[in-house]
N, C-alpha and C positions, 0 to 999 in steps of 0.2 A: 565138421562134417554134418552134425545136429542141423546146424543152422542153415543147409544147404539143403535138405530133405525137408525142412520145414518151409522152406520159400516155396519149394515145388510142390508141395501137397497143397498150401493154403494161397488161393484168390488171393489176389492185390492189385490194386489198382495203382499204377507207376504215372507219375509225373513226368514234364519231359527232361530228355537228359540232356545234361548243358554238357558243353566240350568247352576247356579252355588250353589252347595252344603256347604257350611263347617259348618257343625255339625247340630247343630239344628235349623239353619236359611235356605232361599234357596230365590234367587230372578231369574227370567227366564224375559228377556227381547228379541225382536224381533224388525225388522224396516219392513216398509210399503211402498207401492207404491199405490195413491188411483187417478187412473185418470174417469172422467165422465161427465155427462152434466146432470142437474137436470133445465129441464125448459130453459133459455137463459142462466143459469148460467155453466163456464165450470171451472172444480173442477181437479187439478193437483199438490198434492201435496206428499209431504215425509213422514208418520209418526213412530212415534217409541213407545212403548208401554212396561212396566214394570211393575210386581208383584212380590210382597214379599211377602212371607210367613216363620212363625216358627212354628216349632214343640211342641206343650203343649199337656203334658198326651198322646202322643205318636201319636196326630193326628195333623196333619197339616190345620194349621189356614193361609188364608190372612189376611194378617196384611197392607195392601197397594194395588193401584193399581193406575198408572199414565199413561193416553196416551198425547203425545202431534204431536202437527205437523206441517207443512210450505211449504209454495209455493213451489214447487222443481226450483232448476235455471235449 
């Protein structure tokens, strides 16, 4: 929940998001640029962000959802 409150307060700049389809599966991943200052602390990093999802009974379930991220050099 941390991690969901922290995307919405801090700027980023999103990449575009790829959609990959084959059949009843579908995963769409994006990369991130999240630069800011919170307090003394200054926040400059990469991150990249992935969901899957499949198809059951004709509706689409996430089945997954992973962000991760890193200092940018």
């Amino acid at each position: 929940m941390a991690d969901m409150r922290f995307a919405q307060a801090v700027p980023r700049e999103r990449g575009e998001i790829q959609v990959k389809l084959p059949g009843d599966v579908a995963w769409a991943y994006s990369t991130s640029i999240t630069q800011a200052r919170i307090g003394d602390r200054e926040i400059n990093s990469q991150g990249a962000e992935l969901m899957v999802l499949a198809r059951e009974d004709g509706a689409w379930k996430i089945k997954a959802i992973r962000w991760s991220s890193r200092k940018r050099r």
